[in-house]
C-alpha positions in Angstrom: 281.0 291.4 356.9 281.6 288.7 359.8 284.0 288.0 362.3 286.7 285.1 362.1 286.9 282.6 365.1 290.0 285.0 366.4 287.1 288.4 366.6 289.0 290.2 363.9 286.8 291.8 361.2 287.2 290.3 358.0 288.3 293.1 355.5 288.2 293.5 351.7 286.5 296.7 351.1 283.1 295.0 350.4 281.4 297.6 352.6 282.5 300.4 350.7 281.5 298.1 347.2 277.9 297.6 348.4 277.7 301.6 349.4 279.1 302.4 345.7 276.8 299.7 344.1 273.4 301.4 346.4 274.0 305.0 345.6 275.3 308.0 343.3 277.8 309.5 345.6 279.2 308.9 349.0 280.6 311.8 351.5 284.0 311.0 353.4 285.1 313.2 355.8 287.2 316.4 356.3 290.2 316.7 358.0 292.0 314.8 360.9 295.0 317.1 361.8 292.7 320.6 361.5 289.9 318.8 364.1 293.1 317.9 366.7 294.5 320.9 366.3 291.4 322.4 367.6 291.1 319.7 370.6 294.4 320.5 371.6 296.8 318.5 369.4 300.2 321.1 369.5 302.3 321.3 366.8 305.1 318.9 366.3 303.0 316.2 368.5 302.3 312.6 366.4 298.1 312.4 366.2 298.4 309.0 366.3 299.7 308.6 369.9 296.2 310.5 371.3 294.9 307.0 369.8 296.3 305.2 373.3 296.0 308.8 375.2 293.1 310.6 374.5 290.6 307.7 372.7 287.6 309.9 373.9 289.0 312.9 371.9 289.3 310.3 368.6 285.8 309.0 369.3 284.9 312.4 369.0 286.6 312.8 366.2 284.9 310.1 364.1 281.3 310.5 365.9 281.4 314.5 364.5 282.2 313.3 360.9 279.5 310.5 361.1 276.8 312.9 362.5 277.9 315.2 360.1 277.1 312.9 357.3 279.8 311.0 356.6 279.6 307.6 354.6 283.2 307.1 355.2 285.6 308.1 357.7 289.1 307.8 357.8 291.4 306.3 360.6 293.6 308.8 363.0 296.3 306.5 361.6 297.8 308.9 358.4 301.3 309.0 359.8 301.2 305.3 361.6 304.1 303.6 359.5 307.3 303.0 361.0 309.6 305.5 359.1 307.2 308.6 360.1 306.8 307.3 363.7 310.6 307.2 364.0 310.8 310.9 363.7 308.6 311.0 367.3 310.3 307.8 369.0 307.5 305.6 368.5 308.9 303.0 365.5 307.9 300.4 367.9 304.4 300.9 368.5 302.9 300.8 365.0 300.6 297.4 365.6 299.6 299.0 369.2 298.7 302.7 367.6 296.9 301.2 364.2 295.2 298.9 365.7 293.6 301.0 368.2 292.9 303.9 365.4 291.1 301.3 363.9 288.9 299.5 367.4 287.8 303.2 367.9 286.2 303.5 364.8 285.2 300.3 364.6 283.1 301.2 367.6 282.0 304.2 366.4 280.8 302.9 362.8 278.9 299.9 364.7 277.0 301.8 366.7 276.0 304.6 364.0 272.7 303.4 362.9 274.0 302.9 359.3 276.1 302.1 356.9 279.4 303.7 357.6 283.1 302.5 356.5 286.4 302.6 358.3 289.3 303.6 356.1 292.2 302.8 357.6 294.2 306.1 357.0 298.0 305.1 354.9 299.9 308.4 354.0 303.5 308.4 352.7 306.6 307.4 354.0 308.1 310.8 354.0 310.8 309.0 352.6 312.5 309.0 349.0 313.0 306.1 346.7 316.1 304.9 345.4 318.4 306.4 343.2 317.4 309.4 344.9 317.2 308.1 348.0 317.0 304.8 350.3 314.0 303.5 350.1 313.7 300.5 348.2 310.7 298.6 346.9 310.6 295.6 349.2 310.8 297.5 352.5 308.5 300.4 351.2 306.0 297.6 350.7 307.3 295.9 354.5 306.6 299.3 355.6 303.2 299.7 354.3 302.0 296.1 354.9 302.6 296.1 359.1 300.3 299.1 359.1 297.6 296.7 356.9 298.3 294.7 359.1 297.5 296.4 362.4 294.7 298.3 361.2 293.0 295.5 359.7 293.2 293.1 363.2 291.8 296.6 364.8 288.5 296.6 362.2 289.3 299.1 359.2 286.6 298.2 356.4 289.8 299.0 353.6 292.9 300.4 353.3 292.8 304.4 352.2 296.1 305.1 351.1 296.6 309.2 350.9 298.6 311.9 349.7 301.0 310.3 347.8 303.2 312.1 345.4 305.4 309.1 344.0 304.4 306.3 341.6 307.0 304.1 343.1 305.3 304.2 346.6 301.7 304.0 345.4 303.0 300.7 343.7 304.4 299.7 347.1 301.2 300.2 348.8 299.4 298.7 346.5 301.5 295.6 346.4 300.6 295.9 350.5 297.0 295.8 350.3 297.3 292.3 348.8 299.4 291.2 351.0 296.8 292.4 353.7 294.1 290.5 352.2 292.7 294.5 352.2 290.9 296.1 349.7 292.0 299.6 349.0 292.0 303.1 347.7 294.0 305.4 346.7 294.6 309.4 346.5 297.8 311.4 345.2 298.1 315.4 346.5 298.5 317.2 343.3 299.9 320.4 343.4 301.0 323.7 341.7 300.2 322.9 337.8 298.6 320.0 338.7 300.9 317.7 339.3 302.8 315.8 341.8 305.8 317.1 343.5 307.2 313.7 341.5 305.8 314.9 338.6 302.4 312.7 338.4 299.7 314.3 336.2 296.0 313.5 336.5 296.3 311.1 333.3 299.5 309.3 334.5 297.6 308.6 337.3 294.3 307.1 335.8 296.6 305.3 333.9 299.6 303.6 336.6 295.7 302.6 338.4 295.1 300.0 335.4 298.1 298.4 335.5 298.0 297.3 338.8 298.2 293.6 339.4 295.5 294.5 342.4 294.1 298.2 341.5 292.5 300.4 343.7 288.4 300.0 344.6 288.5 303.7 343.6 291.5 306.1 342.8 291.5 310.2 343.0 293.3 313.4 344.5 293.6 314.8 347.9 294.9 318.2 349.8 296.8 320.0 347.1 296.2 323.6 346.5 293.0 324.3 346.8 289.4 323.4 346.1 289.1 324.7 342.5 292.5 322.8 341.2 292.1 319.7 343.4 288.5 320.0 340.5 290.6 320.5 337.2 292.4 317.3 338.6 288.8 315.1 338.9 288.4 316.7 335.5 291.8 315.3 334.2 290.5 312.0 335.7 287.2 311.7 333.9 288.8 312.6 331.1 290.8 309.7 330.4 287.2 307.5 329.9 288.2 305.8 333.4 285.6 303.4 334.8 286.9 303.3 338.1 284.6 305.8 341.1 286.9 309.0 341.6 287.4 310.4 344.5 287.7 314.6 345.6 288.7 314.8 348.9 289.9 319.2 348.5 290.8 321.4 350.9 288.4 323.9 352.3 290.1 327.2 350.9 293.5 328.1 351.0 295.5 328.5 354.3 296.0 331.8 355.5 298.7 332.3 358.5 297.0 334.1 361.3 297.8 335.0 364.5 300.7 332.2 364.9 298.0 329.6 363.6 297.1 328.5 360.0 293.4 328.7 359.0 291.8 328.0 355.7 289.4 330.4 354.1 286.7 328.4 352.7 283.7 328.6 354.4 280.7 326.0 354.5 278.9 327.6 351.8 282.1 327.3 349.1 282.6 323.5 350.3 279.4 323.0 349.2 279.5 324.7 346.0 282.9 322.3 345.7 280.9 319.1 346.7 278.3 319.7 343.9 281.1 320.5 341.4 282.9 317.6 342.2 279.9 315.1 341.6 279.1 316.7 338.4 283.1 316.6 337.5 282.5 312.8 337.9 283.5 312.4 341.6 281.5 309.5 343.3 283.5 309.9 346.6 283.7 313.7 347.9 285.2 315.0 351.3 287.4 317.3 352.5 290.7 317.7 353.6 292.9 320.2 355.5 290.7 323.0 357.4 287.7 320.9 356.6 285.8 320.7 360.3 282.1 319.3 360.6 280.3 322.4 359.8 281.5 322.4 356.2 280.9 318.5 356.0 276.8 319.0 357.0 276.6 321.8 354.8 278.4 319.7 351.3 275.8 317.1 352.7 272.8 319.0 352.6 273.9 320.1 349.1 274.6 317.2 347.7 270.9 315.6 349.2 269.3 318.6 347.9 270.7 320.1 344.7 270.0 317.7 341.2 273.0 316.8 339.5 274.0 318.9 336.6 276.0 318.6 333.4 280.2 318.6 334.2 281.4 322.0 334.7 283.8 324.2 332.9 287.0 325.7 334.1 284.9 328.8 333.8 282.3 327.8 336.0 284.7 326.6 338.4 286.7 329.1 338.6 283.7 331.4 339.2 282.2 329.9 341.6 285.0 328.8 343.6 288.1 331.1 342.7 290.7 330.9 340.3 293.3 328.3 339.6 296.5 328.6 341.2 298.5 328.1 337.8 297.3 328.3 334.1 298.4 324.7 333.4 296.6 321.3 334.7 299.9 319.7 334.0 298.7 317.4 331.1 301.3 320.0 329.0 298.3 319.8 326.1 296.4 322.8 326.4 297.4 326.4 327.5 294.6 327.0 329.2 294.4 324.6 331.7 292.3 322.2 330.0 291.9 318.3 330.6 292.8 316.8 327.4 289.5 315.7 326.5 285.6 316.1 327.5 286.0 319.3 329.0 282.3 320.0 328.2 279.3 317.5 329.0 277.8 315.2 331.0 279.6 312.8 333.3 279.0 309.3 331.9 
């Protein structure tokens, strides 16, 4: 991708197309908030403000995913909109903290030897649409497209648009994207009984994604419960026949509350296990979300380099060898048992 006479990186997400169009499966990253926790990041602090304060400590960040691996890796930027920077006095400063979330990893992917996108982090508004609430269409998408905006001017490859629970605001983020000139992607966090705390099921999902004036490069779940139902979801996904790459981005474990600090209880050796499954599920974009630090990330790598792909597993098999699933349903409301309505044996297409 080139430069325009103003030294702003064109964007459309045609780095992330070629990497999908030259290999099987791409690795993201693991988690932001987990990583600054463990730099220092205290609780109730924004992340995004270490962008202007600590950029060494965010270089870090995005060098430790990359040299763990990472094809992708995704901007300190998650809570960057206005209405969430509100809540920590900094409405004002969303072009400034973007746009710098972006530069650094601009800098960081440039000078990685390879291949490597920039996904300009996007996560929710935190707030709730009308009738419920106040937010309303038109300034959901305002809200959405100044962070394009600003993350596009600071490099980001594509938008990555994340943990999204409502169809109302994926529409509005969607409807931003092409106002950014960005391509995009886009994750929902599905959770107990496999859906969204709106309600979303895997196949509602698959299915909102097509009927998109401007859809999503690729589409998929995030965070959630844990790694073996963030799986049943990819399964719900490749279910529905979709043609569009999937992504699993799943939480290493399940937190546990330890000595005043949360800590997730998947070690590198089940995020592994959870990166093969998830390719074999039909997953062509895998990473990892909350508790998910560089160790885990080099060892789904090596697994994924190393191990030959295998036919799509069964809830059995997941469920041995990850754990069990936190509810009985995947929220489809079609089986019992917790099945995807369709293909749940065989291999991915």
């Amino acid at each position: 991708m080139g430069r325009d006479g103003a030294g702003q990186r064109k964007a459309g997400g045609d780095a992330l197309a070629r990497l999908l169009e030259s290999r099987d499966w791409l690795m993201a990253d693991g988690a932001t908030g987990t990583n600054l926790f463990n730099m220092g990041l205290a609780a109730g602090e924004a992340p995004e403000f270490w962008n202007a304060e600590r950029p060494d400590d965010i270089r870090r960040l995005y060098r430790d995913a990359v040299e763990a691996g990472s094809d992708i890796f995704l901007t300190n930027t998650f809570g960057g909109n206005s209405a969430r920077l509100r809540l920590f006095g900094g409405q004002q400063r969303v072009r400034e903290l973007n746009r710098t979330g972006a530069a650094l990893g601009r800098e960081i992917a440039d000078a990685a030897g390879r291949a490597v996108v920039v996904a300009g982090s996007v996560g929710p508004t935190g707030e709730i649409f009308e009738p419920m609430g106040r937010l309303t269409h038109a300034l959901a998408v305002e809200i959405f497209h100044e962070q394009a905006e600003a993350l596009k001017e600071g490099g980001a490859d594509l938008l990555w648009v994340e943990t999204i629970s409502a169809p109302e605001e994926y529409r509005a983020a969607a409807e931003a994207a092409a106002l950014s000139g960005m391509g995009w992607v886009g994750t929902m966090s599905f959770e107990t009984a496999g859906r969204t705390m709106m309600g979303v099921t895997s196949a509602a999902l698959a299915g909102l994604v097509e009927k998109l004036p401007d859809p999503p490069l690729a589409f998929g779940a995030n965070c959630g419960v844990g790694a073996s139902d963030l799986l049943r979801t990819v399964l719900g996904f490749a279910a529905t026949g979709t043609g569009r790459p999937i992504i699993a981005k799943g939480n290493a474990g399940i937190p546990k509350y330890h000595d005043g600090h949360i800590h997730y209880d998947g070690t590198p050796e089940l995020m592994a296990e959870y990166a093969v499954l998830a390719r074999d599920a039909g997953a062509r974009i895998i990473g990892g979300c909350c508790g998910t630090m560089p160790a885990h990330l080099r060892a789904m790598r090596a697994a994924l380099e190393t191990r030959a792909p295998g036919p799509r597993p069964t809830l059995e098999e997941i469920v041995a060898r990850l754990g069990p699933f936190s509810s009985a349903s995947d929220g489809t409301g079609d089986d019992p048992d917790g099945a995807p309505r369709r293909e749940r044996r065989g291999r991915r297409s």
